[in-house]
C-alpha positions, -999 to +999 in steps of 0.1 A: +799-835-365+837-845-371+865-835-398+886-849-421+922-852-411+942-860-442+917-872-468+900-892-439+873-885-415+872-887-378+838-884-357+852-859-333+840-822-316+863-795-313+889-794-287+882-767-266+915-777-238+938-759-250+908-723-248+895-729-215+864-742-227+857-716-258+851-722-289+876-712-317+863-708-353+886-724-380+896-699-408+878-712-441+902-735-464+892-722-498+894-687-505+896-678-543+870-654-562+853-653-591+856-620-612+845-608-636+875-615-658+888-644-644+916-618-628+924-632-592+907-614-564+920-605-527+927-637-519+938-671-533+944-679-573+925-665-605+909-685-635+874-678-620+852-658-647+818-652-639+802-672-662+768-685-664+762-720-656+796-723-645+792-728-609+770-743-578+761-737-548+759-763-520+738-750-491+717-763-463+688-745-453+695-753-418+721-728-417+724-690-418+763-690-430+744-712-464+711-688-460+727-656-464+744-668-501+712-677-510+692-641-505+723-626-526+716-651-553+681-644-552+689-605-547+710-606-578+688-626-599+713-654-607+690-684-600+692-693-635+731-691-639+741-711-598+725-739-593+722-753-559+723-783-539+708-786-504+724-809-480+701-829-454+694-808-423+709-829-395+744-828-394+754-859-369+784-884-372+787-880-407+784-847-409+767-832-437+746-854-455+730-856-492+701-879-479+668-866-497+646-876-467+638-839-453+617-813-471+646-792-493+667-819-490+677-825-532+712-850-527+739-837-545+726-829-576+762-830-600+773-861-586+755-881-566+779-883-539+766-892-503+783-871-483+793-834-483+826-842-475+835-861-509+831-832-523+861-816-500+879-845-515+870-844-544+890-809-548+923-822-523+919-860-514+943-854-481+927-822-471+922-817-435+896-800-416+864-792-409+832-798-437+811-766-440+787-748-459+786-732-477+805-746-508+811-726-540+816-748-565+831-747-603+818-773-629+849-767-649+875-772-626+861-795-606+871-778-577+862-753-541+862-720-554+850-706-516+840-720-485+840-686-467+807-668-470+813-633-464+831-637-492+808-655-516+782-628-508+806-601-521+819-621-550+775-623-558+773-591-552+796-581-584+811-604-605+780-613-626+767-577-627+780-574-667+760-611-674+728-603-658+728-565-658+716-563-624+735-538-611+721-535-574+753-528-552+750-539-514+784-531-502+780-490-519+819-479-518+807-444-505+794-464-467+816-496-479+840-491-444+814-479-423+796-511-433+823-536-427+831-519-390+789-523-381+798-562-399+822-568-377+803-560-342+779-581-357+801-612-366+819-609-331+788-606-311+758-619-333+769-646-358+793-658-339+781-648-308+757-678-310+785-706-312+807-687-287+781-691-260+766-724-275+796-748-280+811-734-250+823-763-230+828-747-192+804-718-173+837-693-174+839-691-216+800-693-215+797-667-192+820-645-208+804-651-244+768-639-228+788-607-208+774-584-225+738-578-249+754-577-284+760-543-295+754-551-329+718-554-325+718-525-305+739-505-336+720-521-371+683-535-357+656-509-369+645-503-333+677-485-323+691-490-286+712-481-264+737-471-291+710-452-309+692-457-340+709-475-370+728-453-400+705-445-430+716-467-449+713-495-431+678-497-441+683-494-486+702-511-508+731-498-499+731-513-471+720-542-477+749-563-472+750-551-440+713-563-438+715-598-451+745-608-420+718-598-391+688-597-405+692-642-410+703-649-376+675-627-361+645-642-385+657-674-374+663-665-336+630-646-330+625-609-311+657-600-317+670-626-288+690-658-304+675-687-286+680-672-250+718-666-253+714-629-245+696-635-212+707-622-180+724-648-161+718-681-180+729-714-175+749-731-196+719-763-200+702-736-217+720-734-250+733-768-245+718-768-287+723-735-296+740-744-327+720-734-360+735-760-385+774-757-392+791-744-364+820-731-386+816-713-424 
């Protein structure tokens, strides 16, 4: 998959020496907001207004980080003001690609550009790091607003509710914590669950990534568990948010089990491809 180490990329997996053979996700690069106003949000710089027609989306349908901005885009009814670009599939030496030869596949639809990572560089020629989606762009300034897609999902969520008048709020402030603490299990053990106990490189940080059957799916899956049945609102609008970060990665693993990395003692050859698209936001 690789990364770009100032402005240039190297063909390289992640270094997993220094963990014990875990893997380590990177913290996103780019972490501005758009607003309503343009006012800076919780992190980064302002100069973002929600404006339609403004900004794009680069996605790949191969992978749930990309999928889950693209059900809030569709949830909010913003099709017509983010347009999108979907990267090829495969992501192998070079990464992410804009090759059109897969069905979904369009190529980078603003620019032309072959690769995902010129548009990294495009916003910091010496940036270093790895190339995710997915990628918020903005037209104007020609640059990332967000790589980081917990965060894009919220900035959807909001920002363009005085454009489109679609007021639909999946984050509700009067469950907003007692969403982000049923996220968080479900980040820890679920979303990232997968690439702890796929890109593991030894049977130790494999084993210890598979411990346990993720409580998250216990906690927010309809079906209840162990931990009993979900809140209320995990199942309306309100809860929605909460929603869209399990309900991608279990349509895509199947039965509630993500590609046999919840099994009781597996072996690592088992999720040896695990990996659902970008490893990393």
């Amino acid at each position: 998959m690789g990364q770009l180490v100032d402005g240039t990329w190297h063909d390289v997996w992640y270094d997993t020496t220094s963990t014990g053979g875990a893997f380590e996700r990177t913290t996103a690069k780019f972490r501005n907001w758009i607003t309503a106003d343009g006012a800076a949000g919780p992190t980064g710089e302002g100069g973002f207004p929600a404006v339609s027609g403004r900004y794009h989306l680069y996605v790949s349908y191969a992978c749930p980080w990309a999928h889950r901005t693209l059900i809030f885009r569709a949830l909010k009814g913003l099709e017509a003001h983010i347009s999108i670009s979907a990267v090829h599939p495969d992501m192998l030496s070079e990464g992410w690609t804009f090759e059109t030869d897969a069905h979904g596949a369009t190529g980078d639809t603003l620019y032309g550009l072959p690769f995902a990572r010129d548009i990294y560089l495009k916003a910091d020629p010496q940036i270093s790091g790895r190339v995710t989606v997915p990628i918020l762009w903005d037209k104007e300034r020609e640059t990332i607003v967000s790589n980081e897609s917990s965060e894009i999902i919220r900035m959807l969520n909001s920002a363009f509710d005085g454009l489109t008048g679609n007021r639909d709020d999946y984050g509700a402030e009067p469950v907003r914590s007692e969403i982000e603490e049923v996220n968080a299990r479900i980040y820890d053990t679920l979303n990232n669950g997968v690439y702890k106990a796929g890109f593991a490189t030894t049977q130790a940080a494999y084993d210890a990534a598979v411990a346990d059957p993720p409580p998250a799916v216990q906690k927010a899956h309809a079906g209840g568990g162990p931990a009993g049945p979900p809140p209320e609102w995990a199942a309306g609008a309100a809860g929605g948010g909460c929603s869209t970060w399990l309900g991608e990665r279990m349509a895509r693993s199947g039965a509630g089990r993500p590609a046999g990395c919840w099994r009781e003692g597996p072996a690592k050859e088992e999720v040896a491809a695990v990996g659902e698209g970008s490893p990393t936001h």
